[in-house]
N, C-alpha and C positions, 0 to 999 in steps of 0.2 A: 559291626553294624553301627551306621550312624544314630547320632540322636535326633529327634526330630526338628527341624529347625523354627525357628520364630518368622510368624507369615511378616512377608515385607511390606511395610506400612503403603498402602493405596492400592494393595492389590483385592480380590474377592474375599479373604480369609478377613477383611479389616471391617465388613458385614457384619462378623459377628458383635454382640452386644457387648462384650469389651475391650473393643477395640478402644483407642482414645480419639476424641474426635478431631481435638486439634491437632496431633501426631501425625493423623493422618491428611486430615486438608493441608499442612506442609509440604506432606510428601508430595501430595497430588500438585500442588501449585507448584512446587521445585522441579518435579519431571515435567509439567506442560512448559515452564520456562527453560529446562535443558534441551526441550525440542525445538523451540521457539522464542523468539522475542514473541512479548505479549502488552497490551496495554493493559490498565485496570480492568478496565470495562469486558473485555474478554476474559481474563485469567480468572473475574468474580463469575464469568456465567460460564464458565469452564467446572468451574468448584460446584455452584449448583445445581448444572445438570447432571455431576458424578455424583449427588448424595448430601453435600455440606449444606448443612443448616446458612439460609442466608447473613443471619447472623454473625457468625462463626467464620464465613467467606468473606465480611465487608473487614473483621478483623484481622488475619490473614493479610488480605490487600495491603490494609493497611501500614501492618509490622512489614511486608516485603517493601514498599515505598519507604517507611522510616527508612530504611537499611540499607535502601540505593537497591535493590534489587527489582525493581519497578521503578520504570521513569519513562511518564509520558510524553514528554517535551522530548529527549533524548530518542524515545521510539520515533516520534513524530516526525525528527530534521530526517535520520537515516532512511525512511520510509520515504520521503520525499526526494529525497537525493538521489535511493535508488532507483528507484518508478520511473523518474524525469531522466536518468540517463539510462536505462535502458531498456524503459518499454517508448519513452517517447511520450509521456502525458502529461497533460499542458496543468496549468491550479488548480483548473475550476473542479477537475475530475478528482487529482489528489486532496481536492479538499473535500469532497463528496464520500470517497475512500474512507480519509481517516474521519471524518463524523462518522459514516457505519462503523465505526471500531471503534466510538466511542469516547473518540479524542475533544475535548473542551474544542468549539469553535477559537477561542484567544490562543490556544495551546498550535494549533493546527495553526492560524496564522502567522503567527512567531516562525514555524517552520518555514513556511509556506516563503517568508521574504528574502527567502534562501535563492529566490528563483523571481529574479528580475526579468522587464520586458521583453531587452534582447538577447536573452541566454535561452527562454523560450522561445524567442523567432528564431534564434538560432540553429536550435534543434529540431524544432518544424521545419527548416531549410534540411538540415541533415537527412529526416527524415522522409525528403520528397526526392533528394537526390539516392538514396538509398533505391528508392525505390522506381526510378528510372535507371538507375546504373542496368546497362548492358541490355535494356528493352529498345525494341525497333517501334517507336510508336507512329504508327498508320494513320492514327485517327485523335490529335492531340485536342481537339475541343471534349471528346470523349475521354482522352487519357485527363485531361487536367479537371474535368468533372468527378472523377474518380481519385483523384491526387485531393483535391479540397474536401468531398467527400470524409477520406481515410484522416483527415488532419481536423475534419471538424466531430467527427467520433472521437477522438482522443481529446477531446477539448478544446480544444484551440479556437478562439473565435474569427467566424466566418469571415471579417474582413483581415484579419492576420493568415488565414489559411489562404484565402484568393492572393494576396499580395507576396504571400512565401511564394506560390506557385508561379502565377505570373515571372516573376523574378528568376526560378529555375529554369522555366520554359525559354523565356528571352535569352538566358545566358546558357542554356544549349544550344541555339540557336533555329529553333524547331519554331513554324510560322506562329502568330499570336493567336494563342489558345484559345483564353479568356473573353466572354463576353460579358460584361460586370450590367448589361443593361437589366 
């Protein structure tokens, strides 16, 4: 027969009243960052919704940041980079993103200049041609109202979304879409 073993720090057993507290707000932050990249600001209301004195969580945070094991900057370029190429969203939205998550405004901008004017028009072209590829379009004052549209929900503003489109429509060669009046 085995012996009983020592409950694993973060699990229910760690409830009980002598558990350690910080033992276990480690554990707890170490497994929510083995699951995830996290910023501060999450990983501290990760900690206080499981239990950790807020206290005790803004400590934590903090020892994981000395340590390089938290970095927001670092979070902030990779979340931009990935977003921007492969959902296709323009600053305004990624910058919206990471303020919900808590990211410093300066912190999120620093990122943010990862992604200059024509890499986002660029990808707004990608992402109009994507989505004509192999469509029969009938009705192009309709399709390109739907095209600007899908490009101004991801962010993109409304004269870069008409001017991407336009530009696709014309060099499909599909009659002029666009009526900018």
């Amino acid at each position: 027969m085995r012996p009983a073993a020592e409950p694993t720090p973060g699990s229910p057993a760690d409830l009980t009243p002598d558990a350690d507290p910080v033992q276990v707000a480690r554990t707890i932050a170490l497994r929510r960052l083995t699951a995830a990249p996290r910023t501060r600001a999450e990983l501290r209301a990760d900690l206080v919704q499981r239990g950790v004195e807020p206290e005790l969580a803004d400590q934590v945070v903090d020892r994981f940041t000395e340590v390089g094991l938290l970095d927001d900057a670092a979070y902030a370029r990779t979340w931009v980079e990935s977003r921007h190429r492969t959902r296709g969203s323009a600053r305004s939205v990624l910058r919206q993103e990471l303020r919900h998550k808590g990211v410093a405004d300066e912190t999120a901008q620093a990122a943010l200049e990862q992604i200059d004017s024509e890499s986002e028009r660029e990808r707004a072209r990608q992402l109009v041609e994507r989505k004509l590829a192999g469509r029969q379009v009938t009705a192009p004052e309709r399709e390109a109202a739907r095209l600007v549209g899908m490009l101004v929900r991801r962010g993109y503003p409304s004269g870069t979304a008409y001017a991407v489109v336009r530009d696709v429509l014309a060099a499909s060669e599909l009659p002029d879409a666009i009526d900018e009046s």
